[in-house]
N, C-alpha and C positions, 0 to 999 in steps of 0.2 A: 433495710431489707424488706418491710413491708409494701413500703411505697413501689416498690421494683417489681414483688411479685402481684401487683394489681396492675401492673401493665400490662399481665395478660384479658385484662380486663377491655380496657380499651388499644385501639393503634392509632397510628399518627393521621390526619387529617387529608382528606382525599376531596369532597366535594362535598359543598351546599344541600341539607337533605329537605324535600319540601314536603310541610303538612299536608296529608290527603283531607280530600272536602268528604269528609264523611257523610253528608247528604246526597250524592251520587248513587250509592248504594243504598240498596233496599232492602238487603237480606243481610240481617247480622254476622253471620259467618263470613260475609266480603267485609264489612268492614274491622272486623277486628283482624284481618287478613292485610288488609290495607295501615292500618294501627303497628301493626307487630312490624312490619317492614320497616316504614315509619322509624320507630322506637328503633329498630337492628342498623340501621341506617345512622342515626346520632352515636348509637353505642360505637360504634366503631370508624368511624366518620365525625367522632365527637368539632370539632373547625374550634377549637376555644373553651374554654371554663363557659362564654357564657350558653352554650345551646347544652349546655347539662341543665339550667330550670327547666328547656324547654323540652327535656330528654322528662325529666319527674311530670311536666305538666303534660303529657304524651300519656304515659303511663297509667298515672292515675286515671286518666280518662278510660285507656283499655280496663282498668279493674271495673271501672262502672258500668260496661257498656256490657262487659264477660258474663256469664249466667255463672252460678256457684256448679251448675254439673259439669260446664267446662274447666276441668281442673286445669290442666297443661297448661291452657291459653293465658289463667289465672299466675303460675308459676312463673310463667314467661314477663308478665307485665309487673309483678311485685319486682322480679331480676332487677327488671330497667329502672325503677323507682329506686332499688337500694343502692344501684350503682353513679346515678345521678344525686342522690343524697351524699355518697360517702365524696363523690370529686367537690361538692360542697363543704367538706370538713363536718358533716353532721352525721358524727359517729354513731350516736346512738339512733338516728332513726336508720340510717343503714343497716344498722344489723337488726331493727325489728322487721324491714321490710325483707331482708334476706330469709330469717325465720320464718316470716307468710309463707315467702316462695318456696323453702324448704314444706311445710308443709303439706300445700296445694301440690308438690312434685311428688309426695309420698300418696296423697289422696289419689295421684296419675298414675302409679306405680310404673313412673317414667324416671329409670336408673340414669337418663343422661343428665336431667333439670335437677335429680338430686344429688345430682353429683356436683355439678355447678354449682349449687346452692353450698354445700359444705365447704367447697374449694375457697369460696369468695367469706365466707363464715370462719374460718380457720385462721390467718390473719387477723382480720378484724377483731374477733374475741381478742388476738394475743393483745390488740393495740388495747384494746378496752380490759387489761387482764384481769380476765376472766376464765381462767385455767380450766375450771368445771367443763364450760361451754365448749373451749377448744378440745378437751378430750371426748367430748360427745360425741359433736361432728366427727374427728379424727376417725373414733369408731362406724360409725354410720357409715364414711367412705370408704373405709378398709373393707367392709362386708359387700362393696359394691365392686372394690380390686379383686377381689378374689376370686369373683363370679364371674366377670366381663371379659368379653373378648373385642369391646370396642375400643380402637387405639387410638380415639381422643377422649373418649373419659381417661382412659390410662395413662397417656400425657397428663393432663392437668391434674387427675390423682396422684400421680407420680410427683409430681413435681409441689403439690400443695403436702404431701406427707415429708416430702427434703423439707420444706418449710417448717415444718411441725417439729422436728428433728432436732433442725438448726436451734429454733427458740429454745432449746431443751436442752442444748448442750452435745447432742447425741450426734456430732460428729459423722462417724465412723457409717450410721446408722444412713444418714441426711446425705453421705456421698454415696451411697446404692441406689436410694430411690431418684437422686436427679442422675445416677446415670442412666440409668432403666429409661429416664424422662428424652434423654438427649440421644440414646439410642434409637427411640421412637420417630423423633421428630427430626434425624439427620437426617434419613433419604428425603424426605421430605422437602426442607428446607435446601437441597441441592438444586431439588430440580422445577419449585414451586413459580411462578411469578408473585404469588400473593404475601407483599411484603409484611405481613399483622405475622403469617408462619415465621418468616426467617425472623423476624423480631424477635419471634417466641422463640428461637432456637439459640441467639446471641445472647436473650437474657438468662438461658438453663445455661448457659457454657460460666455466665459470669458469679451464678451461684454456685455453681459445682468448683469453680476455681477458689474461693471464699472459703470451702469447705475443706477444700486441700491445704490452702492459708492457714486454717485453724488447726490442722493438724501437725503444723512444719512440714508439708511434702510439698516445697517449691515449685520444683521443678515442673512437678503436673498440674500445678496452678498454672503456672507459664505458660504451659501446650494447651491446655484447654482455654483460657484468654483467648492465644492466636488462632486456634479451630474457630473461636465463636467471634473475630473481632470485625471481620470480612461484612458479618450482617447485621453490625453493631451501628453502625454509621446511618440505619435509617432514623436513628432516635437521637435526638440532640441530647436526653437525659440519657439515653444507654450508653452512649458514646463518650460522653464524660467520667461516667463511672467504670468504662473502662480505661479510660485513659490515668483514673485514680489511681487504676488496682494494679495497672503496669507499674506504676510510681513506685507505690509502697512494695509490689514484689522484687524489684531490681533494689530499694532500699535493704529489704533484707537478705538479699543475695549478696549486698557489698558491692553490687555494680553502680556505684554512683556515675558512671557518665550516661549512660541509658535512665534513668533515673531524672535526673536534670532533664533530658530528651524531653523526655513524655510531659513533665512536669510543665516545661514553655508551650507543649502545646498546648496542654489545660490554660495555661493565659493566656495563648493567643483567641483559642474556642469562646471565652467567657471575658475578650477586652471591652467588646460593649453593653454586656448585658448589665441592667440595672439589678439584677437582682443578684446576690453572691450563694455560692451553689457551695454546699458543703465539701464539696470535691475537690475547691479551690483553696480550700482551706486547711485540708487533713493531707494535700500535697505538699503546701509548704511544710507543715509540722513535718510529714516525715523527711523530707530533704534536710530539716535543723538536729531532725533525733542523729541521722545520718552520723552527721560531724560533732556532735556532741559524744556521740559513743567511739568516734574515732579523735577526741581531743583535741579538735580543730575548730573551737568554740567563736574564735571571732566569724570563722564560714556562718557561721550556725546563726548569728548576729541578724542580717537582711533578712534571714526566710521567714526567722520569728517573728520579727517588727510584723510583716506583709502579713503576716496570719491571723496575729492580733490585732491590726489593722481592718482587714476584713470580716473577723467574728464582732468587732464591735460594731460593723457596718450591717450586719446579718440581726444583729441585736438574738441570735439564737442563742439560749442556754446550753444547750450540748456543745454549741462551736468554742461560744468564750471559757468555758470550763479547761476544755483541752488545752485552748491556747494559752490561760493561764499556767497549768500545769509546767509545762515548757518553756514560761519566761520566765516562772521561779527557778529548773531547774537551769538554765540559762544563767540568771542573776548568782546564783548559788554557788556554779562554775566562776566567776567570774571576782568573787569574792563579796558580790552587794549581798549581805545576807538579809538587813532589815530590808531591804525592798524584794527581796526574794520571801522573804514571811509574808510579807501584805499580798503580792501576788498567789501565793501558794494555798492563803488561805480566802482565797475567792473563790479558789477551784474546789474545796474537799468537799463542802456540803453538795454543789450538783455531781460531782464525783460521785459520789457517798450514792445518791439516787440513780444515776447512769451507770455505772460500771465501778463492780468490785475490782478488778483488775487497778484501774488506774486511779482509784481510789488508794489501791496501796501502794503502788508507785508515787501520788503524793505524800503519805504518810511521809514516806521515805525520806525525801525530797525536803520534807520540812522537819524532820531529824536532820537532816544534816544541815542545815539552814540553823535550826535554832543552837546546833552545835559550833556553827563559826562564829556565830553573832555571842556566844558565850553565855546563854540560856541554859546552863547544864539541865536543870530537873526540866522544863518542858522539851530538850533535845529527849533525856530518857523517857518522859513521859510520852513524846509521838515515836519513837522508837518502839517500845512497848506497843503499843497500839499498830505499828508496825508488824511486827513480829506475831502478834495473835489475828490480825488480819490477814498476813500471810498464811499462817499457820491453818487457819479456817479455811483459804481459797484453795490451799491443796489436798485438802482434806475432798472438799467438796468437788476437784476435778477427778480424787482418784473414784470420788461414788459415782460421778455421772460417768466417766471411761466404764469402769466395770456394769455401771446398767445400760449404755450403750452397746457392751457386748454380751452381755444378755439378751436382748431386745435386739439385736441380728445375730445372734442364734435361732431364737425362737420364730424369728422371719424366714429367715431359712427354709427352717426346718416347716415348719407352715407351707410355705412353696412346695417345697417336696414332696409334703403331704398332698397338696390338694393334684400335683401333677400326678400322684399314683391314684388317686381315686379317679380322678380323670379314666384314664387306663382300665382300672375298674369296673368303670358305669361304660365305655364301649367296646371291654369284655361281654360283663353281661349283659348290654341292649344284644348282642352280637347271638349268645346263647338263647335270647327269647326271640330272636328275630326266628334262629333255626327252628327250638320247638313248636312256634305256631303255625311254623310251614309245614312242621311232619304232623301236629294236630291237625291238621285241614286233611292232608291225604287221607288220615286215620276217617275222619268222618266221613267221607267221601267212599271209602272203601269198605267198609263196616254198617251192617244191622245196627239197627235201633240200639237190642240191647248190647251188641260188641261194641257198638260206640261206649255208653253207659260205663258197662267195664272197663275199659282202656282208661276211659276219662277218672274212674273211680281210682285206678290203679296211679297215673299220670300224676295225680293231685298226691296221692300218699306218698308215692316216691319223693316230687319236689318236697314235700313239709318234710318228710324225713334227712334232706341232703340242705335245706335250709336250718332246720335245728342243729346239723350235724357243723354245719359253719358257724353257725352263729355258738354254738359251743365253743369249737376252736376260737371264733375270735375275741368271745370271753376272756380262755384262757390265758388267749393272748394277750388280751389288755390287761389281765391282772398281774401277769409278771411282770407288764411295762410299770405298770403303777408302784408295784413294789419294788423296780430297780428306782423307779421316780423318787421315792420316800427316801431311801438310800443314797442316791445321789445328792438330794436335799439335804439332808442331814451331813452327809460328808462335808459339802460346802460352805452351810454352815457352823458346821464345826471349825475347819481351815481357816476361815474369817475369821471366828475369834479367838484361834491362836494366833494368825498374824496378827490381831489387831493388840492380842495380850503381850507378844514374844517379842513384836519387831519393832512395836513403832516407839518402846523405850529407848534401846538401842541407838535408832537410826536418828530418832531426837536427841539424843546425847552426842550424837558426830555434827550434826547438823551445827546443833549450840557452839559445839567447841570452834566450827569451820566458819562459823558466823562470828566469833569473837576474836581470832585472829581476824579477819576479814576489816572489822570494823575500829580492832586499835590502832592510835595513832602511834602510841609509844612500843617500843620495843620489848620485847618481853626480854629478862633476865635469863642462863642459861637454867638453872635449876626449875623457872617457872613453866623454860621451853619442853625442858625434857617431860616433865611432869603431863602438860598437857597432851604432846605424843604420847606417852603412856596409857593415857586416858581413853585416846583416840583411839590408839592400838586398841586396846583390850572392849573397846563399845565392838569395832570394826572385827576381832574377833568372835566376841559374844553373838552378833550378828550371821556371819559367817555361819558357824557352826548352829544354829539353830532356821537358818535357812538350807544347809543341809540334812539335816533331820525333820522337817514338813518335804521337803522334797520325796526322801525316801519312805515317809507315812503317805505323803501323796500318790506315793507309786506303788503300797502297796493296798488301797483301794479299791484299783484297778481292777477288775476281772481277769484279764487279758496278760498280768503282771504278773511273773513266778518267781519265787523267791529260786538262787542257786547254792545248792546243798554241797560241799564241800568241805574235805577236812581240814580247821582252821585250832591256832594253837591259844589255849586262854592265857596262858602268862605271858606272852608277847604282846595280849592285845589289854591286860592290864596294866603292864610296864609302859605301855604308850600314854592312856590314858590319865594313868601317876606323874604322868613328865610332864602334861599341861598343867597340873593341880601343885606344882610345887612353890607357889606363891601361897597360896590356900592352908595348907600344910603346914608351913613356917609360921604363919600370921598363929594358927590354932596348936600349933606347940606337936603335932599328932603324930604317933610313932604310925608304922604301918608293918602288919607282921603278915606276911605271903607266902603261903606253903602250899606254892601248887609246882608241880615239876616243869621244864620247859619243854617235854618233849609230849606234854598231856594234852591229846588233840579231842576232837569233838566234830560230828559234820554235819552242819547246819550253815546259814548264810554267813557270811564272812559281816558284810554291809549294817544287814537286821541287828547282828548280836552286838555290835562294839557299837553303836546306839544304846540298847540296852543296857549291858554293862558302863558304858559314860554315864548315863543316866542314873544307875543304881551308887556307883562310887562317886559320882557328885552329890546325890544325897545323903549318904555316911557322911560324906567329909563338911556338907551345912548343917547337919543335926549334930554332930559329933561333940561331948562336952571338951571345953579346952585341956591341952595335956595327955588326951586320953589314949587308948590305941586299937587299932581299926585291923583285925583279924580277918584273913581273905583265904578259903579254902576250899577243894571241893569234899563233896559227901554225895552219895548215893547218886552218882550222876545229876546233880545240882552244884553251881556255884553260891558258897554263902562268904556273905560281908557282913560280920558284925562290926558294932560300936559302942560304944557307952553313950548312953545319950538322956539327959533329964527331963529335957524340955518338950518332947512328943513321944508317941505311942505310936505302937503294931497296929491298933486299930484306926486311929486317923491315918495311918499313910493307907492299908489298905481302901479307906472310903476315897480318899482321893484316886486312887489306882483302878478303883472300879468305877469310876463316875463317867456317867455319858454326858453330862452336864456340863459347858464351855461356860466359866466365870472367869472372866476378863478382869475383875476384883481379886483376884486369889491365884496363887501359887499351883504346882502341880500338873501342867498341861506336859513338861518333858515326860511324867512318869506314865499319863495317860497316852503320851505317843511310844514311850517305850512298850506299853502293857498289849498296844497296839501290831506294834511290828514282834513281838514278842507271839504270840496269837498265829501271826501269818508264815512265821515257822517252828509250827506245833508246840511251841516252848510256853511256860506260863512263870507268871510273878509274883512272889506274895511275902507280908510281913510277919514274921516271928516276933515274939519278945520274952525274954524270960526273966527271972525272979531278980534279977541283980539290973534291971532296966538295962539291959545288954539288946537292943534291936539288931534284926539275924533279918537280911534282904536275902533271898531266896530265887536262883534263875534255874529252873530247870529245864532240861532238853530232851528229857522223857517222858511223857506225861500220855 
C-alpha cells in the first residue's frame, strides 16, 4: 500500500532531463530557477532508479546555492533530496529531509509545499512506525483541508488521509476521503492529456476498491477497478496490481472462471521479467484458497507449487510465509500432516510479525495438523492459542469499527461546521460591507460634531448587539456542552453494560457453536440435548437483555416519549413467572399473588414489564431456598417480598442508585430498570424489615 501511494510521487518515464550549466547565469534567482526545473524534470521524468542520485546530487546543490530567506526555494529542494533518497531504500534520510522541507514550507507559510511535505511524511513514518510522527503530520494536514480551497492540495490531502485511515484500520473512514480524492481528480483525468494525472486517478480507484475489499462490499470494489482500470495501463506496476485485485475479487465472488482470466494475464504480463512481483504470487495463492474452500484440493495442487516456487525465487519474507501457510493447509487436506507441521511452522513466526489475521489462520491450520498427526496436547495447545488469538482479533475489529465511526462522525460533523461558518463570515463580511457604505454617507453628510455623534452612537450600538450575541452564543454553547457530558456519559455507560451483559452470553454460544464445529465424534442424545439447552437459554439470556439496552437506549433520547396507557399488572406478572419456572423448581419457592386480574395502572406498557422482570428476577436470585415470594399491591405501589439471608435493603438500594458502570459486579439490570423506571414518573426502592423479609417497591405515583 505504501509503495503505490508514493507513486504519486513520481510518473513513468518520458525523456532524458539535461543538467543546466549553472555558470551561464549570473544572477542567483536564474539559477536556482534553472536547478528547480532541473530537479522537477528528474522527479517526474525519473528514466530509471539510476538518475535518482543524480535527482539527490541536484538537489543538494539547490540547498547550497538557496539563501536561508529563501524559504520556499529551500522547501522545494529538500522535497527532491527526500524523494530521491527514499526510491534509494534510505528511509531514514527520507524522512529527515522531508521534515527540512516541512519546515522551511512552514517558515514560507506556503500551505501547498506543506502540504506535500506531510502527504509524503505520512507514509513514510507508517513504513518506519512511527505512529507519534504520523499523527502529527496527519494533523498538520487536516488543518490545511479545512481551510483550502485548492483542488490539488485536496487531492493529495484527500487521498494521503484514506492513507492514514487505511493503516488504522478505519475502514469506513479511509473510503470518504479517497472518494472525496477520486471525485476531485475524475473530470480531470477524463479530459487531461497528462498521463502522471490519469495515473493518479487509476491509483485512487485501486485503493478506494481495497477499501470496499476490506469491508465485504464486492461489488463496489468491482465497479470502482473497472472506472479506474482504463488508466491503469500506463503503469506496468499499477497495472499488475490491478490485474491482482480483479483475481482476488472474482475469487471471493465464487467467480473462478474470470478469476483464472485475469490471473494468466498476470503470467503472461510478468513471463519475462527477472524479477517476481508479489502479484504473481498472492494470484496463485488466491486461485489455490479457491478450491481448497471448495474441496477441490488436487485443483488446488499446480497453483500452490507455482507460488511456492516463486516466493522462494523472490527470497521475500512476507511472500514465503503466505505460501507457506497454504502448503500446510494443502498438505493437511491431503492427509500429510508431518509435512504439513514443518511447513506451517515456517510460516507462524513472519505470520506473528505481518499479519494478525493470518497468523490465526495458521494457528488453525496447525491445530488441525497436529490433530491428525495424533499430537493431542500440542493439537489443544495451538488450538488454544487459536482461539485467544481469535478472540483478541475480534475484540480488536469491534474497537477499531466503532472508533472508525466515531471519527466519521465527528468528520462530518466538522464539515458541517465549518460549511455554516463559512455562511457566517459572508453574512457578516456582507453586513460590514453595508455599514461602512452608510458610515461614509454619514460623514459626508454631517458636521464635525453630528459625525462625532453618530460615530459615538454607531460604536455603542454594535458593542451592544455584539455582547448581546456573543451572550446568546455562550448560551448556546453551554447547553451543547451539557447535552455533550450527557451524551458521554450515556455512551459510556451503554459500553459497559454491553461489555458486562453481552459478551458472556454471546461467548458461551460461540464456545458451545465452536465445540460442535470442531468434534469429530458424535455427541450422545442426552449430551445433544443438554448442550441445545444450553445454547437456548445463552441465546435467550442474550435476547432479552439486548432488548432491554434497547429500550434504556431509547429512553435517553430526548426526542423519545414514553406511551402512557392502561396496562394490567397481573397479566404482566404471570408472563414474567412463566419464563422463571426453571428458577423456581431448582429453589423449591412457593409464589403467593394477590393482585386481581382486572387491576390496571397507566403508564408504559414496554418501561414497566422491564422493570417488574427486573424486580421478580431479583426476589427469585436472593430468595432463601424453600421460601415464598409474596407479590401485592399497596398504596398505588407494587411490592415483592422474600425471605432472603444473604443481602440487604441497603446493598440493593446502593446498587440501584449507582451511576457507576462496574463491569466486575452485578446489578446493571436494576440500574436500567431504575432507569426506565424514572422516564415514566415511577420510582424504585428496597425495604427490609425485622424478619429479613426484603419488600422491592414499584411505584407509579410519586
Amino acid at each position: 500500500m505504501i509503495s503505490v501511494v508514493l507513486l504519486f510521487i513520481t510518473a513513468i518515464p518520458k525523456s532524458n532531463a539535461q543538467e543546466p550549466d549553472l555558470s551561464k547565469f549570473h544572477d542567483s534567482k536564474e539559477k536556482i530557477t534553472a536547478l528547480t526545473s532541473y530537479c522537477e524534470s528528474l522527479r517526474i521524468n525519473p528514466g530509471g532508479k539510476s538518475n535518482f542520485p543524480a535527482l539527490q546530487q541536484a538537489a543538494l546543490k539547490g540547498i547550497s546555492i538557496t539563501p536561508e530567506t529563501d524559504a520556499a526555494d529551500r522547501a522545494r529542494f529538500f522535497f527532491y533530496c527526500a524523494i530521491a533518497n527514499y526510491y534509494q531504500v534510505k528511509f531514514d534520510s527520507a524522512q529527515y529531509y522531508f521534515y527540512q522541507s516541512l519546515r522551511e514550507a512552514q517558515k514560507a507559510k506556503s500551505a501547498e509545499y506543506i502540504s506535500s511535505a506531510c502527504v509524503a511524511l505520512i507514509p513514510v513514518n507508517f513504513q518506519l512506525r512511527q505512529q507519534n510522527k504520523v499523527d502529527s503530520c496527519k494533523d498538520i494536514l487536516q488543518s490545511i483541508l479545512d481551510t483550502t480551497h485548492n483542488k490539488k492540495i485536496l487531492q493529495d490531502g484527500y487521498s494521503a488521509m484514506g492513507s492514514y485511515y487505511q493503516q488504522k484500520a478505519y475502514y469506513n473512514t479511509a473510503q470518504d476521503y479517497l472518494i472525496k480524492s477520486i471525485e476531485l481528480r475524475k473530470p480531470i483525468a477524463d479530459t487531461t492529456s497528462d498521463i502522471k494525472l490519469k495515473l493518479d486517478y487509476a491509483i485512487q480507484c485501486y485503493l478506494l476498491s481495497k477499501q470496499y475489499e476490506n469491508t465485504d462490499v464486492l461489488d463496489k470494489s468491482l465497479d470502482i477497478l473497472r472506472e479506474g482500470q482504463p488508466f491503469s495501463n500506463y503503469s506496468p506496476v499499477v497495472s499488475l496490481r490491478y490485474l491482482s485485485s480483479f483475481t482476488e475479487i472474482y475469487v471471493l465472488l465464487g467467480n473462478i472462471d474470470s478469476a483464472l482470466n485475469y490471473a494468466n494475464r498476470i503470467e503472461q504480463l510478468t513471463r519475462n521479467s527477472p524479477v517476481v512481483s508479489s502479484e504473481q504470487v498472492s494470484a496463485n495463492l488466491n486461485i489455490a484458497k479457491y478450491y481448497l474452500g471448495h474441496m477441490e484440493t488436487q485443483k488446488a495442487l499446480p497453483y500452490i507449487t507455482l507460488a511456492d516456487t516463486l516466493a522462494n525465487r523472490s527470497k521475500s519474507p512476507l511472500l514465503l510465509y503466505q505460501a507457506a501457510i497454504w502448503k500446510g493447509r494443502y498438505l493437511e487436506e491431503m492427509g500429510k500432516f508431518a509435512q504439513a507441521i514443518v511447513s506451517l511452522n515456517q510460516s507462524l513466526s513472519p505470520a506473528k510479525q505481518f499479519s494478525k489475521e493470518q497468523y490465526t489462520e495458521a494457528l488453525k491450520y496447525m491445530a488441525l495438523a497436529q490433530k491428525g498427526a495424533g499430537n493431542a496436547n500440542e493439537a489443544i495447545n495451538y488450538y488454544e492459542q487459536y482461539a485467544d488469538q481469535s478472540d483478541s482479533l475480534t475484540k480488536e475489529k469491534i474497537s477499531q469499527n466503532l472508533a472508525d465511526q466515531e471519527t466519521r462522525y465527528e468528520t462530518n460533523k466538522k464539515e458541517q461546521h465549518i460549511v455554516s461558518l463559512s455562511k457566517e463570515n459572508k453574512l457578516e463580511l456582507l453586513e460590514l460591507q453595508t455599514a461602512n457604505r452608510t458610515r461614509l454617507f454619514l460623514i459626508f453628510g454631517l458636521v464635525a460634531l453630528g459625525i462625532i455623534a453618530l460615530l459615538l452612537y454607531f460604536i455603542y450600538r454594535n458593542k451592544e448587539n455584539t455582547n448581546q450575541i456573543l451572550n446568546e452564543r455562550n448560551n448556546q454553547l453551554d447547553l451543547l456542552n451539557q447535552k455533550l457530558v450527557v451524551a458521554n456519559n450515556t455512551k459510556a455507560r451503554l459500553f459497559g453494560i454491553i461489555g458486562h451483559d453481552l459478551r458472556s452470553p454471546v461467548s458461551q454460544i460461540v464456545q458451545f457453536l465452536q465445540i460442535q464445529k470442531e468434534s469429530n465424534n458424535p455427541l450422545s442424545e442426552v449430551a445433544r440435548l443438554n448442550y441445545e439447552k444450553k445454547l437456548y437459554k445463552a441465546s435467550e439470556n442474550v435476547l432479552e437483555t439486548m432488548e432491554d439496552l434497547l429500550l434504556w437506549s431509547k429512553s435517553q433520547m430526548q426526542q423519545f416519549k414514553p406511551q402512557f396507557n392502561d396496562i394490567y399488572i397481573a397479566e404482566i406478572i404471570q408472563k414474567e413467572l412463566a419464563h422463571s419456572t426453571q428458577l423456581v423448581g431448582e429453589k423449591d419457592l412457593k409464589i403467593n399473588m394477590q393482585i386481581q386480574p382486572d387491576y390496571s395502572i397507566k403508564t408504559d406498557e414496554n418501561f414497566a414489564t422491564v422493570v417488574i422482570r427486573n424486580l421478580l428476577q431479583n426476589a427469585l436470585k436472593y430468595s432463601d431456598k424453600g421460601s415464598t415470594i409474596d407479590i401485592h399491591v399497596e398504596d398505588e405501589s407494587l411490592h415483592i417480598s422474600n425471605k432472603c439471608s444473604n443481602t440487604n435493603a441497603e446493598y440493593l438500594n446502593d446498587i440501584l442508585n449507582s451511576k457507576e458502570v462496574n463491569s466486575k459486579s452485578s446489578g446493571l439490570g436494576l440500574q436500567i430498570a431504575n432507569d426506565l423506571a424514572f422516564s415514566i414518573h415511577s420510582k424504585i426502592q428496597f425495604l427490609q424489615d425485622d424478619q429479613d423479609q426484603i419488600i422491592s417497591v414499584f411505584s407509579w405515583k410519586i
